[in-house]
Structures are given as C-alpha cells and as structure tokens.
C-alpha positions as CSV (number, residue, x, y, z in Angstrom):
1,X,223.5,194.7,85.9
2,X,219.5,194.2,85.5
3,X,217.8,196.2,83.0
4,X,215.8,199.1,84.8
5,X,213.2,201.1,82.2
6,X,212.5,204.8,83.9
7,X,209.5,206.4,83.1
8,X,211.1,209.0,80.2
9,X,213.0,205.5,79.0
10,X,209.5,204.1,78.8
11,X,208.0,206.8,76.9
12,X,210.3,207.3,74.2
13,X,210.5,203.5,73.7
14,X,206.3,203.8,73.5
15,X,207.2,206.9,70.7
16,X,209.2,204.6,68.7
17,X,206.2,201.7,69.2
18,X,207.9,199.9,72.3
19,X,204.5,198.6,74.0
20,X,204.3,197.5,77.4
21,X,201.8,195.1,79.0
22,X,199.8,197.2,81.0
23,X,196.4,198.2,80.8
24,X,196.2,201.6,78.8
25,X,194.1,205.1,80.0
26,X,193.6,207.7,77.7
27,X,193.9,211.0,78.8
28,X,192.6,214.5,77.4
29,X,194.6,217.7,77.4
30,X,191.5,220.0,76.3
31,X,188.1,220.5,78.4
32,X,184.9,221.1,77.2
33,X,184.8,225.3,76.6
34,X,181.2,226.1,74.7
35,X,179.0,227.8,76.8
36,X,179.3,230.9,74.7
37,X,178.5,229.3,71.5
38,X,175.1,231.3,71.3
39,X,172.3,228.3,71.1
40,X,171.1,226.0,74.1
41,X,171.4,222.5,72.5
42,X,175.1,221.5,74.6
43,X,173.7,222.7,77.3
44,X,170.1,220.8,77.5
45,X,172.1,217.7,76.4
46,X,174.6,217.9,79.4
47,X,171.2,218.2,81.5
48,X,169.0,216.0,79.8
49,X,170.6,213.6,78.0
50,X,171.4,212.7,74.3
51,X,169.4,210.4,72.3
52,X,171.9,208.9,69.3
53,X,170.2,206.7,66.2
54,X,171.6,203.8,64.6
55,X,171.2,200.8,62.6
56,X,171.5,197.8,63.1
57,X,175.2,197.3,60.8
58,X,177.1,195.2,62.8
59,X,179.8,195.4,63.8
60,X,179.5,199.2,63.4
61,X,176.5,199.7,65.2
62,X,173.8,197.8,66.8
63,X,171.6,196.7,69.4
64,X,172.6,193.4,71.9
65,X,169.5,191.3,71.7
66,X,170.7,189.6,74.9
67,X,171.8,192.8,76.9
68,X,169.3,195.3,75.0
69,X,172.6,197.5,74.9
70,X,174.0,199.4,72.0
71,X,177.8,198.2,70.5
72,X,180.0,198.8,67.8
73,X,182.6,200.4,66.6
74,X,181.0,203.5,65.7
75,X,178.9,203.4,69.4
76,X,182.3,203.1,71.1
77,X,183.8,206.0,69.3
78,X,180.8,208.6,69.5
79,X,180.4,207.5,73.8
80,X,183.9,208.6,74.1
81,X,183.6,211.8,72.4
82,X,180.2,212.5,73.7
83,X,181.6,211.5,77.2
84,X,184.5,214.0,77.1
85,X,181.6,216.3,76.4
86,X,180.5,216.1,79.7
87,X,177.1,214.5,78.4
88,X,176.7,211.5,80.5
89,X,173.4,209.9,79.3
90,X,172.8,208.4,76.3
91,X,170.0,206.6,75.3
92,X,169.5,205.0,71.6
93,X,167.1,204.7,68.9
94,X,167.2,201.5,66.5
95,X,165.8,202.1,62.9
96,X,166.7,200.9,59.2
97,X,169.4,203.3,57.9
98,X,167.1,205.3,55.4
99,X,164.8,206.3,58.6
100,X,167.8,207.9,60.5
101,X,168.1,211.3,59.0
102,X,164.0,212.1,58.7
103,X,163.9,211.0,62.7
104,X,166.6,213.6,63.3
105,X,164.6,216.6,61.6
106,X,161.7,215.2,63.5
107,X,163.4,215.2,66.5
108,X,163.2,212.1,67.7
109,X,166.7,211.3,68.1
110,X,169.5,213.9,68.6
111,X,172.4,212.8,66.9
112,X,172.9,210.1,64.1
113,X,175.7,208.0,65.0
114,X,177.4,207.5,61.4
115,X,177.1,208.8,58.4
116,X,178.9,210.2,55.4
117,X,178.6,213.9,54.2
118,X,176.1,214.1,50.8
119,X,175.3,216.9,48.5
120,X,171.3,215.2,49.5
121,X,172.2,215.3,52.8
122,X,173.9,218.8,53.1
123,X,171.3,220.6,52.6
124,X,169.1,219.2,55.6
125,X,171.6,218.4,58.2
126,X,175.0,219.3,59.6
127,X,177.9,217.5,60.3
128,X,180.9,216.6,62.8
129,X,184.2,216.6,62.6
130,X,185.9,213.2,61.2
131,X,185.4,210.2,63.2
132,X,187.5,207.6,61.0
133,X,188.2,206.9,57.3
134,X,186.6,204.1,54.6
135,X,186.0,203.9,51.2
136,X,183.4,201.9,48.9
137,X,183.4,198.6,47.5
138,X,181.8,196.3,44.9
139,X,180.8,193.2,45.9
140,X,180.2,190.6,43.1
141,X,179.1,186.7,42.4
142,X,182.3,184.9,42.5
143,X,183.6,184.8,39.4
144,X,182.4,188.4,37.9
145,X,179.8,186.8,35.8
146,X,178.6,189.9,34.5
147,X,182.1,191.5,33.6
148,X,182.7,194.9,36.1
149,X,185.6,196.2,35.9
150,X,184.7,200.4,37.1
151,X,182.6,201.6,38.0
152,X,180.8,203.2,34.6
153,X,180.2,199.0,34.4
154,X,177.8,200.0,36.6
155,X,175.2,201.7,34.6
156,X,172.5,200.2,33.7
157,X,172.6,197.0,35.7
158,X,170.9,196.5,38.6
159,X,173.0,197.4,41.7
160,X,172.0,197.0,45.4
161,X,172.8,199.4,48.3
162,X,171.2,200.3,51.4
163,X,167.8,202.7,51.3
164,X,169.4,206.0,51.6
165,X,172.9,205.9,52.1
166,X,175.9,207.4,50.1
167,X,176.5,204.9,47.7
168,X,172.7,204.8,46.9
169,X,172.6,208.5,46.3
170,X,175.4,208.1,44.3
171,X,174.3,205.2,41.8
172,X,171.3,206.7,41.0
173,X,172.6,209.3,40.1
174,X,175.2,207.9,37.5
175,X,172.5,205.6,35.9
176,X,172.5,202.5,37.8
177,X,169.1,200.7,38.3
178,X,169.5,201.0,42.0
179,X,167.9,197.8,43.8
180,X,167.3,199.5,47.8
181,X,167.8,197.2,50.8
182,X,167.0,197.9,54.2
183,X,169.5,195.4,55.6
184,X,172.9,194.0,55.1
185,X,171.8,190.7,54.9
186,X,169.7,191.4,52.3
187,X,171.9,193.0,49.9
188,X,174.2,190.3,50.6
189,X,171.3,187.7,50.0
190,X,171.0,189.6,46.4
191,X,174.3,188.9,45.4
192,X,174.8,185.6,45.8
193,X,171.6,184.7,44.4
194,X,172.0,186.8,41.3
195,X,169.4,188.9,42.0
196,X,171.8,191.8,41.2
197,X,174.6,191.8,39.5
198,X,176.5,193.8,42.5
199,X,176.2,196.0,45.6
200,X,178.6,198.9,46.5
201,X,179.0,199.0,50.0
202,X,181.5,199.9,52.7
203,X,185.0,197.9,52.0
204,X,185.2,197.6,55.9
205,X,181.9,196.2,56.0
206,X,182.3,193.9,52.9
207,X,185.4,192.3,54.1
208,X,184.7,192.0,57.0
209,X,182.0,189.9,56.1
210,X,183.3,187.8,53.5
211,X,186.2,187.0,56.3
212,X,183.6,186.0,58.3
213,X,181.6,183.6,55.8
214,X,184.4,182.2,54.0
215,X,182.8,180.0,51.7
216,X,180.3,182.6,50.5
217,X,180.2,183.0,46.7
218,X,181.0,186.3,46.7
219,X,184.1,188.4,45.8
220,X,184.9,192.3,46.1
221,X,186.8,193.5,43.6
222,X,189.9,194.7,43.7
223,X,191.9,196.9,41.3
224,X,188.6,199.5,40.9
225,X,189.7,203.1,40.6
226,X,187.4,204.7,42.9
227,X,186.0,207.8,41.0
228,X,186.8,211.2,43.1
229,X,183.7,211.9,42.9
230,X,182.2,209.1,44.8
231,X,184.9,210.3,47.6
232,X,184.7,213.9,47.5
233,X,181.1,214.6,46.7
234,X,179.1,211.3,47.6
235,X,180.4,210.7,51.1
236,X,182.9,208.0,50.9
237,X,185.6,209.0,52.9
238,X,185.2,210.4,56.6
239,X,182.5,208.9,58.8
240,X,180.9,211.5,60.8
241,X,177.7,212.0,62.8
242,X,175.2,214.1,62.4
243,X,173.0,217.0,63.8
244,X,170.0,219.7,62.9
245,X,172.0,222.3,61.5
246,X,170.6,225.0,65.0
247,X,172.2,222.4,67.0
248,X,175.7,223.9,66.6
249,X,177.2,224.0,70.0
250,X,176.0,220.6,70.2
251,X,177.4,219.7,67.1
252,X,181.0,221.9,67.8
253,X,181.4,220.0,71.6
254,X,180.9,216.8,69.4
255,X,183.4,217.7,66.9
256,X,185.6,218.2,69.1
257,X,185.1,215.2,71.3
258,X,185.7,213.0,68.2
259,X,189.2,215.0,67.6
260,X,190.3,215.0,71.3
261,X,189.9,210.7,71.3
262,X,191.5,210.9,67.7
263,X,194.3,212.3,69.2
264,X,194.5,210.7,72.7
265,X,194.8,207.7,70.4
266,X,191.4,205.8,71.9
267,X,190.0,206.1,68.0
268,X,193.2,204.1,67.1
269,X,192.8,201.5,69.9
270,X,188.9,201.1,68.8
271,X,189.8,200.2,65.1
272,X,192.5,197.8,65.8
273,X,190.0,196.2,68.4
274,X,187.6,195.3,65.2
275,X,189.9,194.4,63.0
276,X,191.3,197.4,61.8
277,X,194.2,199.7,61.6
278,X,195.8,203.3,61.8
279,X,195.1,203.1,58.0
280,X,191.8,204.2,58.8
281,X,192.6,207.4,60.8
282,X,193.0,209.4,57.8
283,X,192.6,209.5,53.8
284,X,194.3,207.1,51.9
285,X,194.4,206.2,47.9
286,X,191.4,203.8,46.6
287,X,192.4,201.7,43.9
C-alpha cells in the first residue's frame, strides 16, 4: 500500500522536526492594534516611511556596493518585523557604529537597526523587544602571547573595540586602555599585528570571521567566564533596535513585530540562513 502523508500527519511529523521540501511561508496570528497608544510616531511611519541606520558589519548589516541595497542578518529581521507593522517603506542610513545613536536624537534616522541595551545608552534612547541572542568574545594573536585568561586580564592592556559599542563602554569602564575602531577590519588589523593585545567583540561576528580567513593568526578564546555583568548591565545578550524614547507606539508596533516573526519561526529560519542556530533565539550560559 503506498505511503499517503495527510495534512494533520504532516504537521505533527513537522512538530516532531519532520521537514518537507517545500518552500516555507510564515504566517502571523496577531495584527497590528496601536492606534490608541497616545503619540503619532506609528502612525507617520505607516504614512511616510521609516528611515533605519546601520553599519557597515557584515554580515549583520550593510550596504551592497553593487545593488546599493541594504542586507544582513539584522536588515532581514527588522524588514520583517517592521513589515508586519504595516510600514512598507524603508529607506537606510549608512554610518560608522559610534554615529548611529547621536543621528537618532538628531533625527536623521528613525530607528537603529541593532544594538545592545547600555546603562550609557539607557538614559538617551529606548529600546525594542529582543530580536536574537549573542554574547562577547576575545580575540587574541594566535598563541596568547600576552597570557589572558578573564577577563580582569584585561586591565590595563590595550584592548580594541568598536567606537561606542557595548563592549567599549564596558572596558573602559573596568580599566582597560580602550584602543576605538571605527571598523571591523580594523580592529581585526590590530590584532594580528600586535597592535593590541586583544579586541572583545561579538562571538558571532568573531567566528564568523576567523571561519572565513582560516589562516589568520588569530584565536578567540575559549573557556572565558563571561562576567554577569558584561551580560546583564553592558549589553551583551539580546540584540534589539532602537528608538527616541517619545516614539513609543513606534517602538511597541516594533517590539512586537520582532516577537510575532520570533514566533512564526522566520527569526529562526534567518539565523540558520547565516550560519547560525536556534541557540541564538534565547539566553544561553557563556563560558
């Protein structure tokens, strides 16, 4: 007797991770509901538009310089929460990472397409609801030559890390002698040159690209307790855009945007499409 698969058969073999070779939509149970949320930043973007800002991090976020679009995965997962929003125009701002969060208070930009949650950063801005999950990283000369093993190793040497982001807020303040990049390639540069003795960056971003430069002579380190604090106060942990704090029904049809595609498992499909995996929807132990 040939093997028929109904539709409920076909479902509860997808539950149990049965996949079938068909191309996949993602459908939404909620609709957009905000119109009573008291300030007129949802609804001018739904009219006008929404202009997002980004740097160029690859392969988080960045500008084609043959198709002058913006890609990523962080550009994929904000257009498909900003889409279920109902806005349907997005236009982009590129600037170095440091640049992002003054543009947004100047408002030249709406929206900044990724960034961690800061006590710095708290007090100027607002933020979304969780997109997806990372932690931080110490990159290092092959070989260690200058011995870290935590980071408290860290203070006092000189440490690279992008102008303005988490882990450079973070290093200064535990005593590092912060070295500021503006681009990945830089800080990168640093490292193998000795020019520092180590950058803290993203782990996704770090292996990511020593996978893709294999003979680069450069390590991350592994077995590094990550200090809570460096999670639960300086950022690493849940990347989420941000707003101007009066931009809250903006900011609540965003959050939930980014929770309806978390849930419709588009979030999930995104990360395993860079490289990724369901390890990165949510919190999980850094050591």
């Amino acid at each position: 007797m040939p093997m028929r698969v109904t539709a409920a058969a076909a479902a509860l073999l997808m539950g149990f991770g049965v996949s079938f070779a068909t191309a996949q939509e993602f459908q939404n149970e909620a609709s957009p509901l905000f119109e009573n949320c008291g300030d007129a930043s949802y609804e001018k973007a739904k009219t006008e538009g929404i202009t997002v800002g980004i740097s160029p991090s690859p392969p988080f976020t960045s500008l084609n310089p043959e198709t002058q679009k913006a890609e990523g995965l962080e550009v994929e997962i904000d257009e498909a929460a900003i889409k279920w929003a109902g806005i349907d125009k997005i236009k982009y701002e590129v600037m170095p990472f440091g640049q992002l969060i003054p543009a947004l208070l100047a408002n030249r930009i709406d929206m900044v397409a990724a960034l961690h949650i800061t006590p710095d950063r708290k007090k100027v801005i607002s933020f979304t609801g969780p997109a997806y999950w990372y932690g931080p990283g110490i990159l290092v000369k092959t070989g260690n030559p200058d011995g870290i093993k935590s980071y408290d190793d860290l203070k006092g040497k000189q440490i690279g890390a992008i102008a303005g982001s988490a882990a450079d807020e973070y290093l200064r303040k535990v005593g590092a002698d912060v070295i500021p990049f503006q681009t990945d390639a830089d800080q990168f540069s640093a490292v193998a040159t000795g020019r520092v003795s180590a950058i803290v960056d993203d782990d996704t971003k770090i292996n990511l690209f020593l996978a893709a430069n294999k003979d680069s002579p450069m390590e991350l380190l592994k077995g590094v307790k990550v200090p809570d604090e460096l999670i639960f106060t300086y950022g690493y942990g849940y990347v989420r855009s941000g707003l101007r704090k009066e931009d809250c029904s903006l900011r609540s049809a965003i959050s939930q945007g980014l929770s309806e595609v978390r849930g419709n498992g588009n979030v999930s499909a995104l990360l395993k499409k860079y490289g990724f995996s369901d390890a990165n929807l949510f919190f999980f132990p850094l050591n």
